[in-house]
Structure formats: C-alpha cells, structure tokens
Backbone atoms as SQL, in Angstrom:
CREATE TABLE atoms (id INTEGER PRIMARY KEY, chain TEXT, resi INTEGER, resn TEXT, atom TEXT, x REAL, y REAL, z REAL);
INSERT INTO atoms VALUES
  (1, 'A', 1, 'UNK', 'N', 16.149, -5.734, 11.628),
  (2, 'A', 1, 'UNK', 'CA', 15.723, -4.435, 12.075),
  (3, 'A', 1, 'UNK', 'C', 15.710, -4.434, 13.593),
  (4, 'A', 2, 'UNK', 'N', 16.597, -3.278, 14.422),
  (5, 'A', 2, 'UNK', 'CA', 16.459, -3.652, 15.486),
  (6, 'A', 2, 'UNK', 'C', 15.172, -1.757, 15.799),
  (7, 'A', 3, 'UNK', 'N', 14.852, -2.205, 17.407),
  (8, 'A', 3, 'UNK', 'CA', 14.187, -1.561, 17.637),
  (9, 'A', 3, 'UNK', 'C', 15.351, -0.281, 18.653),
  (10, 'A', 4, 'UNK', 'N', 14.447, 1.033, 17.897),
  (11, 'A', 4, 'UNK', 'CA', 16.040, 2.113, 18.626),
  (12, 'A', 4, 'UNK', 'C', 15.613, 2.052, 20.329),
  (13, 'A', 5, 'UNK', 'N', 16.125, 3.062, 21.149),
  (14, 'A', 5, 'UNK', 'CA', 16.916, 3.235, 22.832),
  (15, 'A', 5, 'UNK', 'C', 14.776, 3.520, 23.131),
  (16, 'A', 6, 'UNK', 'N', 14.549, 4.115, 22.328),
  (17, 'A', 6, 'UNK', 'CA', 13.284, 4.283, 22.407),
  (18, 'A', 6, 'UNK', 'C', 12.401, 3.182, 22.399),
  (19, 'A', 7, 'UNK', 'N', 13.026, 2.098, 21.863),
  (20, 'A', 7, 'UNK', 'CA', 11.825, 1.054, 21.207),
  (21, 'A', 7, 'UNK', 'C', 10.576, 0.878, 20.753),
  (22, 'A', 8, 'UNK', 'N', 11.314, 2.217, 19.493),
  (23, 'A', 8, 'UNK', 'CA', 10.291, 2.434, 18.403),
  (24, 'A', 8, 'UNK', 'C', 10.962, 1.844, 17.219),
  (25, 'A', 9, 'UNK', 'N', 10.139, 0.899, 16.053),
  (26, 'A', 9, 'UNK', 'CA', 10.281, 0.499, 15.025),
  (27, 'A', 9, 'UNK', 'C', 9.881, 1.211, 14.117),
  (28, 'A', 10, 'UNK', 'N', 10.380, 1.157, 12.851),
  (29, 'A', 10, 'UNK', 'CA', 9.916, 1.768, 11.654),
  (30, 'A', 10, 'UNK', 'C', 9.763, 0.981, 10.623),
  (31, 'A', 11, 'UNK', 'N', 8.765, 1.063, 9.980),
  (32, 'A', 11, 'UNK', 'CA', 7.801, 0.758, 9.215),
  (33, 'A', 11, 'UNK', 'C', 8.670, 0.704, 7.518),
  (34, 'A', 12, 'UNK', 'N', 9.327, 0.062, 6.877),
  (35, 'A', 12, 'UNK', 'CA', 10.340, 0.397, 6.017),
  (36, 'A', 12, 'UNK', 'C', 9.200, 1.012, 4.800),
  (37, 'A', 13, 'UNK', 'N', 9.725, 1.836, 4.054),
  (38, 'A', 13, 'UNK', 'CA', 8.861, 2.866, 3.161),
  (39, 'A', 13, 'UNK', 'C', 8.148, 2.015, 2.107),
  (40, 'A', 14, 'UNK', 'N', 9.133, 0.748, 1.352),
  (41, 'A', 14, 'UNK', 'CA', 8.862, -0.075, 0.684),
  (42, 'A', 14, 'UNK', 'C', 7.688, -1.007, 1.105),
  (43, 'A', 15, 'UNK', 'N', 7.636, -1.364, 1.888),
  (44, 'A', 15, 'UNK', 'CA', 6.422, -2.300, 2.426),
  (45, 'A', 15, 'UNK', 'C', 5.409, -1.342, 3.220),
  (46, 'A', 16, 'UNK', 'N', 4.986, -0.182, 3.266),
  (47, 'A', 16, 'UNK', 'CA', 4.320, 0.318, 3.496),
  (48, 'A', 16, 'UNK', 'C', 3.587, 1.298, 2.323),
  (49, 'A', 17, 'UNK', 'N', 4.347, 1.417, 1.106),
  (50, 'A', 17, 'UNK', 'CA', 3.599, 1.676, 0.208),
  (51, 'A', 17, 'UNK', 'C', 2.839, 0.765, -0.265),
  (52, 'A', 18, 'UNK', 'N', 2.425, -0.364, -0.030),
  (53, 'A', 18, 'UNK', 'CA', 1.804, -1.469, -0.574),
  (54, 'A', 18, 'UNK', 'C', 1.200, -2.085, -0.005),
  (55, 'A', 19, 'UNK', 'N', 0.641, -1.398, 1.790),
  (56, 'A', 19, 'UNK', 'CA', 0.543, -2.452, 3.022),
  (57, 'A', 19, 'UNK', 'C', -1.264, -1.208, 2.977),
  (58, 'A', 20, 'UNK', 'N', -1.691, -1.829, 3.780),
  (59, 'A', 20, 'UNK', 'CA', -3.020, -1.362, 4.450),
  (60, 'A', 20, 'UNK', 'C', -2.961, -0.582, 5.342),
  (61, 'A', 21, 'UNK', 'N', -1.511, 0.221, 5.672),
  (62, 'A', 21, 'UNK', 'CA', -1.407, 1.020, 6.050),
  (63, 'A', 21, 'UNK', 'C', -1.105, 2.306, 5.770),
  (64, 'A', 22, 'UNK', 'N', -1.153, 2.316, 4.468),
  (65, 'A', 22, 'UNK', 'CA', -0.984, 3.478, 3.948),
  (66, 'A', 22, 'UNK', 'C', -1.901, 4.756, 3.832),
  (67, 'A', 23, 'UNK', 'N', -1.309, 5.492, 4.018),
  (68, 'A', 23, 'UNK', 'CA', -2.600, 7.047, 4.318),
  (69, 'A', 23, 'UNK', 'C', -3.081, 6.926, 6.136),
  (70, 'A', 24, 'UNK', 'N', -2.800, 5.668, 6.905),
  (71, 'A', 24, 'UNK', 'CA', -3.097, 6.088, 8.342),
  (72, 'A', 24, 'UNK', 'C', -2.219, 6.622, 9.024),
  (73, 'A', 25, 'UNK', 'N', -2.682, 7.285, 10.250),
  (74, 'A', 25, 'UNK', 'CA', -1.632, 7.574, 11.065),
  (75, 'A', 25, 'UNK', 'C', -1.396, 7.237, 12.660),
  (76, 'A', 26, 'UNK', 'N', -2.697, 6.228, 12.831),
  (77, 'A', 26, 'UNK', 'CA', -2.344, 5.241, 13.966),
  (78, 'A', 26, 'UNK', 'C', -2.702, 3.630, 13.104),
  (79, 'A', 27, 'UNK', 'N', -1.952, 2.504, 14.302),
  (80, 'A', 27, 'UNK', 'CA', -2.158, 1.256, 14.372),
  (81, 'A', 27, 'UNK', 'C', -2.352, 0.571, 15.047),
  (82, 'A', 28, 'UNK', 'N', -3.234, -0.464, 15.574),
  (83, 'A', 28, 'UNK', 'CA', -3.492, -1.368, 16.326),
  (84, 'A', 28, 'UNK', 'C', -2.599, -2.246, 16.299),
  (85, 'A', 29, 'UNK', 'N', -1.879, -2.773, 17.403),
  (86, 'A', 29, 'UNK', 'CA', -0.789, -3.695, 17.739),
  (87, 'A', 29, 'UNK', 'C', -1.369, -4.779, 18.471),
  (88, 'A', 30, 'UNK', 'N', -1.368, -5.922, 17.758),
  (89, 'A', 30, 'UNK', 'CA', -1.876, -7.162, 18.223),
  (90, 'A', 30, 'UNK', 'C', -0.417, -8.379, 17.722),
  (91, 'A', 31, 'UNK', 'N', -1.196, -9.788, 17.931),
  (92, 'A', 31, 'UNK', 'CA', -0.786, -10.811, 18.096),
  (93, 'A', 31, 'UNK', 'C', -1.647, -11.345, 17.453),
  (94, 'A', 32, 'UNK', 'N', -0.654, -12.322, 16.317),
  (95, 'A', 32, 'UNK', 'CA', -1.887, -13.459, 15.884),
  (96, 'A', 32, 'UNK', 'C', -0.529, -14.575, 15.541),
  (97, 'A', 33, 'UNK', 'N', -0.847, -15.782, 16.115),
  (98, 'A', 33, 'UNK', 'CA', -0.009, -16.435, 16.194),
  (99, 'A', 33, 'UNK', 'C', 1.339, -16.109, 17.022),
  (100, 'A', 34, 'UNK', 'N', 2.571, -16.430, 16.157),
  (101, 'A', 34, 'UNK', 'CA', 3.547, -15.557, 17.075),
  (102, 'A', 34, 'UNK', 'C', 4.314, -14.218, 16.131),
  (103, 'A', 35, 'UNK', 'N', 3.121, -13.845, 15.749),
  (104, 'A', 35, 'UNK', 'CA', 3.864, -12.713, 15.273),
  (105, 'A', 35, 'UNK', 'C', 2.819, -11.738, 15.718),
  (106, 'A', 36, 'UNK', 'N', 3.290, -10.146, 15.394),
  (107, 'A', 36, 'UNK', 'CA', 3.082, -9.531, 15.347),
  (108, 'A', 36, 'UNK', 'C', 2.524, -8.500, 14.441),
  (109, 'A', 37, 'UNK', 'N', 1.277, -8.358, 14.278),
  (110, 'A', 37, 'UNK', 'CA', 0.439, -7.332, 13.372),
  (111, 'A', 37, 'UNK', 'C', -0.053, -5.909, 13.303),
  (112, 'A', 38, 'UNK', 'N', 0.097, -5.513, 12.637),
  (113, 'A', 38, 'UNK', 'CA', -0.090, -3.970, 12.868),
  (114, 'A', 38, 'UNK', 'C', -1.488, -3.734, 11.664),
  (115, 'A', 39, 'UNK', 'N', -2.505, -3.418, 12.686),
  (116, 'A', 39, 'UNK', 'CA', -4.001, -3.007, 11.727),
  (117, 'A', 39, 'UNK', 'C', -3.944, -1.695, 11.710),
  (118, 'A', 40, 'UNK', 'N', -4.805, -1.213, 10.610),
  (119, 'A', 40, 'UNK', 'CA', -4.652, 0.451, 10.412),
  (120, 'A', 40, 'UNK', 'C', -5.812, 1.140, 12.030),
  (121, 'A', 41, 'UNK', 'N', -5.561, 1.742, 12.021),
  (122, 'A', 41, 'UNK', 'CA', -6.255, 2.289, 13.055),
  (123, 'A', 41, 'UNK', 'C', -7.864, 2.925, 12.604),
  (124, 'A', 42, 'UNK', 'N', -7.883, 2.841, 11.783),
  (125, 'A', 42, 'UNK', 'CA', -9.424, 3.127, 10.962),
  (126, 'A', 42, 'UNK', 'C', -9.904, 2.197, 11.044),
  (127, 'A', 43, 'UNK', 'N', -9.884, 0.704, 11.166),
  (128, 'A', 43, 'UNK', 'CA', -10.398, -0.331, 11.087),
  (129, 'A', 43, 'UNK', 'C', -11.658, -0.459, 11.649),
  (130, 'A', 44, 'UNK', 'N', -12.780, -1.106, 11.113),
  (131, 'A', 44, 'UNK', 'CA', -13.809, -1.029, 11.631),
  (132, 'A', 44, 'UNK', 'C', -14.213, -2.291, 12.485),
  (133, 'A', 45, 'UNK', 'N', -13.347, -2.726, 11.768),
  (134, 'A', 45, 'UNK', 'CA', -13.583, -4.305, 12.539),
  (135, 'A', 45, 'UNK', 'C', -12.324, -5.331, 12.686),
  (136, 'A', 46, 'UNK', 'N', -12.327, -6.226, 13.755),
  (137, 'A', 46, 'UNK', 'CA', -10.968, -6.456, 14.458),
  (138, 'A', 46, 'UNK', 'C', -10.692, -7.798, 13.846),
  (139, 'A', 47, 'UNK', 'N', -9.665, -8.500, 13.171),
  (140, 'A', 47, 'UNK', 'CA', -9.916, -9.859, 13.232),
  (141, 'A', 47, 'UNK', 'C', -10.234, -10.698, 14.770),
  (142, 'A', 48, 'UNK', 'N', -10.487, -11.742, 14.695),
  (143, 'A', 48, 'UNK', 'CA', -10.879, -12.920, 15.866),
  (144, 'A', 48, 'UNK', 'C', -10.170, -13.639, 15.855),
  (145, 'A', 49, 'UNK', 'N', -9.058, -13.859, 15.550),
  (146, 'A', 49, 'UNK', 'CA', -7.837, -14.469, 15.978),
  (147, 'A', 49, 'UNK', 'C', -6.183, -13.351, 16.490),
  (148, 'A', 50, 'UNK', 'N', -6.842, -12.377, 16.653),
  (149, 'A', 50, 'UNK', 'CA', -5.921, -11.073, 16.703),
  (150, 'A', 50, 'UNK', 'C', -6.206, -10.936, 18.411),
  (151, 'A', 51, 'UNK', 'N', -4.840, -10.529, 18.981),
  (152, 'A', 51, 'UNK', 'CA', -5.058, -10.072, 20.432),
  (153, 'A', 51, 'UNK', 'C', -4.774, -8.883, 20.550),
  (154, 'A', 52, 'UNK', 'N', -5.352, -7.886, 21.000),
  (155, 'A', 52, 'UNK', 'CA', -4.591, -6.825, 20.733),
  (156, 'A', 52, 'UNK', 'C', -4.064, -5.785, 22.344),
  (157, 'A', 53, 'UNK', 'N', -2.915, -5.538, 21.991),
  (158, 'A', 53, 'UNK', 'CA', -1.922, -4.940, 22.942),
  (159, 'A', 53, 'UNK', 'C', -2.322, -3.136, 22.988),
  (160, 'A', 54, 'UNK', 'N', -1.934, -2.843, 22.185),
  (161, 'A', 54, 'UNK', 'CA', -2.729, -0.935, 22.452),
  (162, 'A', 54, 'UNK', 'C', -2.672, -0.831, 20.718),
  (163, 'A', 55, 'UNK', 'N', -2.944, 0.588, 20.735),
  (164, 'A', 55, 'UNK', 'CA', -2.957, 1.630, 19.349),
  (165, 'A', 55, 'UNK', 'C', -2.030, 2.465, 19.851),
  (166, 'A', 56, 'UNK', 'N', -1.377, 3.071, 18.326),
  (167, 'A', 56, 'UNK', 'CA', 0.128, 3.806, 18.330),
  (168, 'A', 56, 'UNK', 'C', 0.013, 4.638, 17.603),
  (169, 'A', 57, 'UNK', 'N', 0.167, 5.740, 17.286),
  (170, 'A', 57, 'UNK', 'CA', 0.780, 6.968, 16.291),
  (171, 'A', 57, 'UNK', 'C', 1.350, 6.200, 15.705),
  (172, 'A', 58, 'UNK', 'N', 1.586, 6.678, 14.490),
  (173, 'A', 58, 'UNK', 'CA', 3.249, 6.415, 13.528),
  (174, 'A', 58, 'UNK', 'C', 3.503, 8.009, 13.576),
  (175, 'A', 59, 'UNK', 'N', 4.916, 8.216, 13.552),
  (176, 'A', 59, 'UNK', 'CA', 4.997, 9.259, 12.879),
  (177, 'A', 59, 'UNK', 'C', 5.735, 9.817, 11.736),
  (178, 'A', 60, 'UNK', 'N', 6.056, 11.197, 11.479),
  (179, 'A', 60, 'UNK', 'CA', 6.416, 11.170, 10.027),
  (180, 'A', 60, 'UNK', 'C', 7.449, 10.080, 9.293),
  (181, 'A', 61, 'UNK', 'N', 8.397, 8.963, 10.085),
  (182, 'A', 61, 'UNK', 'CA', 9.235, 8.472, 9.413),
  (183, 'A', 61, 'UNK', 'C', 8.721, 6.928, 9.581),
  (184, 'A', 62, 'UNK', 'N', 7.395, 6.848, 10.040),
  (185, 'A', 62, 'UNK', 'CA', 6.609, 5.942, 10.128),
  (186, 'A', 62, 'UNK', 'C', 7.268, 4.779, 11.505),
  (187, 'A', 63, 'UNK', 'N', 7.899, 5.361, 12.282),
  (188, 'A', 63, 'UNK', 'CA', 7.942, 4.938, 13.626),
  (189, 'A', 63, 'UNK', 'C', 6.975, 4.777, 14.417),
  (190, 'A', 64, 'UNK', 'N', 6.611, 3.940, 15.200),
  (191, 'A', 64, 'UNK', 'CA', 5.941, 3.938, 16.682),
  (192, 'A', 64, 'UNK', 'C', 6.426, 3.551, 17.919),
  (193, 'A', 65, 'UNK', 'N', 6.162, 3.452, 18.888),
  (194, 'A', 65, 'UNK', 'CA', 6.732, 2.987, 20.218),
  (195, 'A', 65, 'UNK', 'C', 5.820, 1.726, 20.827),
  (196, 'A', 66, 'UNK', 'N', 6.627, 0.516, 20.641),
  (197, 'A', 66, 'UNK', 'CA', 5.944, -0.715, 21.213),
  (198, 'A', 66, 'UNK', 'C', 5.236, -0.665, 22.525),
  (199, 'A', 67, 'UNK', 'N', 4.425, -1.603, 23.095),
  (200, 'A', 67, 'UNK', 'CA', 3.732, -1.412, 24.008),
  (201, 'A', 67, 'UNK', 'C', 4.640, -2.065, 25.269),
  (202, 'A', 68, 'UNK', 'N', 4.299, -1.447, 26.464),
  (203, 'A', 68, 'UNK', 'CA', 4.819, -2.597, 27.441),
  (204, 'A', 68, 'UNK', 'C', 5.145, -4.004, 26.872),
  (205, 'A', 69, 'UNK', 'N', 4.112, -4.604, 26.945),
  (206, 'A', 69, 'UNK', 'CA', 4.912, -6.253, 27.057),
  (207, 'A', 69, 'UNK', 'C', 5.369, -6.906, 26.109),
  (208, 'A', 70, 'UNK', 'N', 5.805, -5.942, 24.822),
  (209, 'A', 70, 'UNK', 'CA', 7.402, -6.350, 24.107),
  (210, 'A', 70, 'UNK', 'C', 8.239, -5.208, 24.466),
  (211, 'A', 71, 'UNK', 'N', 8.559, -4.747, 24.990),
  (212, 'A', 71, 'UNK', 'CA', 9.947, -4.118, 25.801),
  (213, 'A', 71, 'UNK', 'C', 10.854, -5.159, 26.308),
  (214, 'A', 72, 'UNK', 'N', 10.298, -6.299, 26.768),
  (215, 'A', 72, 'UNK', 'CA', 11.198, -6.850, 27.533),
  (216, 'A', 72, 'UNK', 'C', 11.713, -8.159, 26.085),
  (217, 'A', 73, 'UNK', 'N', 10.943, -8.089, 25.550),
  (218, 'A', 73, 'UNK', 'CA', 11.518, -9.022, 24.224),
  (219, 'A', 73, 'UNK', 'C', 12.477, -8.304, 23.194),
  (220, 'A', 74, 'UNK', 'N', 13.061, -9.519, 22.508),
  (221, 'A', 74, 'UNK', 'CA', 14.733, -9.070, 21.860),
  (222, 'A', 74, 'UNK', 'C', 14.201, -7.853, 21.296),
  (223, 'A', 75, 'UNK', 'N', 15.205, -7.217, 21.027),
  (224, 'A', 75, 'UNK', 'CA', 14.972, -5.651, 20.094),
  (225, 'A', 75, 'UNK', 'C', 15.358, -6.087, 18.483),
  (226, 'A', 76, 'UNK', 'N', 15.352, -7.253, 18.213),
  (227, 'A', 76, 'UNK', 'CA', 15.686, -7.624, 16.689),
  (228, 'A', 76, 'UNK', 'C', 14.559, -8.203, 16.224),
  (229, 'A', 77, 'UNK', 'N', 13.994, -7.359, 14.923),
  (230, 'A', 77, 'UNK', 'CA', 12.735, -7.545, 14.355),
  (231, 'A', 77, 'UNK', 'C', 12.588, -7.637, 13.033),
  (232, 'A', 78, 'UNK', 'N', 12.362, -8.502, 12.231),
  (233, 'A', 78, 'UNK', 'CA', 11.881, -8.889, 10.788),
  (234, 'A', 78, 'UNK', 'C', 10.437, -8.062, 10.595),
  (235, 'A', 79, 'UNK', 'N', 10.487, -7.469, 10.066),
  (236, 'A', 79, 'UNK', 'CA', 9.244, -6.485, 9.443),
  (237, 'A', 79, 'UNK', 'C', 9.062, -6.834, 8.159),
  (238, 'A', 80, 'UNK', 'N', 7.732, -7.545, 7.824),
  (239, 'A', 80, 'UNK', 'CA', 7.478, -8.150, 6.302),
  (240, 'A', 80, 'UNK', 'C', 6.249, -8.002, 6.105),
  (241, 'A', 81, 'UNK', 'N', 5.440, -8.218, 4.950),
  (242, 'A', 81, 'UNK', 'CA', 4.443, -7.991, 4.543),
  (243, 'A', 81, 'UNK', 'C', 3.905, -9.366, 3.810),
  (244, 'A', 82, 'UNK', 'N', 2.797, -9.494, 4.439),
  (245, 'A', 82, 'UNK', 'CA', 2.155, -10.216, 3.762),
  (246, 'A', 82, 'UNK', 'C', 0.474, -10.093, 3.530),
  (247, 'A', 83, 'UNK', 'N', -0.016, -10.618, 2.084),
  (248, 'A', 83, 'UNK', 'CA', -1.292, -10.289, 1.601),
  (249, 'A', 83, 'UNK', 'C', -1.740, -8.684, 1.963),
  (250, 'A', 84, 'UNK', 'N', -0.850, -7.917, 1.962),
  (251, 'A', 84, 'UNK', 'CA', -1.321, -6.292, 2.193),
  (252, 'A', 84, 'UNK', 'C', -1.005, -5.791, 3.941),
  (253, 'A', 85, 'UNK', 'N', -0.817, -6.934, 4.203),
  (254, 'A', 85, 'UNK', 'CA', -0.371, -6.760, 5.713),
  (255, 'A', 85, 'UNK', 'C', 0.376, -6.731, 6.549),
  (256, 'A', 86, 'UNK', 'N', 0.826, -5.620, 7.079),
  (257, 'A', 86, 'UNK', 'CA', 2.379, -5.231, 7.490),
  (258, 'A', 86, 'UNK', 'C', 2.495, -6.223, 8.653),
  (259, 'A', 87, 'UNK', 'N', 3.094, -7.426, 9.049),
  (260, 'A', 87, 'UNK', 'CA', 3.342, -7.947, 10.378),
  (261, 'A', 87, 'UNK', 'C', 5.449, -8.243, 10.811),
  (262, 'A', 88, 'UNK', 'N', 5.485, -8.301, 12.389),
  (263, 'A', 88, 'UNK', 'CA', 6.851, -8.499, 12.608),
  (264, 'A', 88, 'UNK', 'C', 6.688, -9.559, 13.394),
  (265, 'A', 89, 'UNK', 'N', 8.380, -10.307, 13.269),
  (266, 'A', 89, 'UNK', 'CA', 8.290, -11.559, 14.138),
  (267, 'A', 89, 'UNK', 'C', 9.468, -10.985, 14.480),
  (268, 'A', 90, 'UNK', 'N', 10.499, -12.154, 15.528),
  (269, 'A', 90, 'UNK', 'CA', 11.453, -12.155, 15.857),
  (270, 'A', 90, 'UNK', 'C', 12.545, -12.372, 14.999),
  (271, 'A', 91, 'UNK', 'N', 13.718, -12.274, 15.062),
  (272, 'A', 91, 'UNK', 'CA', 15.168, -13.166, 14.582),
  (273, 'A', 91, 'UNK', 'C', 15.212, -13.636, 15.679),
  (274, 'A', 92, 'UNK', 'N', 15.135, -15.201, 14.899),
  (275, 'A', 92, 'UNK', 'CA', 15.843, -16.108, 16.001),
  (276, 'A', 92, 'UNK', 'C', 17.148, -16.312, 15.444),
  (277, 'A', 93, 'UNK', 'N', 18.378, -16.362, 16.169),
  (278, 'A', 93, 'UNK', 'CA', 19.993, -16.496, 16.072),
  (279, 'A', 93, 'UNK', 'C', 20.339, -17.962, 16.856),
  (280, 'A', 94, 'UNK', 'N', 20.419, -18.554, 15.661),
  (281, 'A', 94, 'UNK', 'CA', 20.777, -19.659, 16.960),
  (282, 'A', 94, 'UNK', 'C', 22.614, -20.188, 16.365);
C-alpha cells in the first residue's frame, strides 16, 4: 500500500470492519515499537508503550493524512491488523 501525492493512507474496508476502529471518525497516530498504530479517537485511555504523533480525521473512504515526521519516510506501507488493532509498518525491499 503506498501512501497517495497527499500522503494519505487508507484504511482497507476489510480490516476495518473488524478493527477498533470501526464507527470512529478520528485516530490517534502513535508508535509502539517500529510500527505504527492507529487508536480510535474516543479512547479514554492511551497505552504506555505508545508515542503518539497527532490525531486525524478519516474520511468517508477511510483515508487520513500522516503527520509530519513520516512524510519524509518511504510511502510503501503494510496495513494489518492485529488482536482488533489496525497497525502499519514499512516494506522493506531489499
């Protein structure tokens, strides 16, 4: 999945019917490890191993626009789900 001219990602429909993000319409964009997590924006409480970069809209096609400091990182993104939780890492190409 790359990220479009905008460097906004989308959220694939399949893993978001099944993710903890379903029914929101912002997300918290953090770091835990080296990936990337997306918390629902209702959240009441943050994990403690999570760093977090800003909050985003999605919008209707479940896009958002990354924050500054992944702009400058590759625009190729694995979007997967795990335990209910939508997170992205990189493709590494070697």
């Amino acid at each position: 999945m790359e990220a479009d001219n905008q460097n906004r990602l989308i959220i694939p429909q399949e893993l978001y019917e099944f993710s903890n993000l379903k029914g929101v319409d912002t997300v918290y964009i953090g770091i835990r490890d080296e990936d990337i997590l997306f918390i629902p924006g209702n959240s009441k409480e943050m994990p403690k191993d999570v760093k977090i970069y800003g909050i985003r809209k999605l919008d209707e096609k479940r896009r958002f626009i990354l924050p500054p400091p992944f702009k400058k990182v590759s625009n190729e993104w694995e979007i997967y789900l795990l335990n209910g939780e939508i997170l992205a890492t990189r493709n590494i190409i070697k």
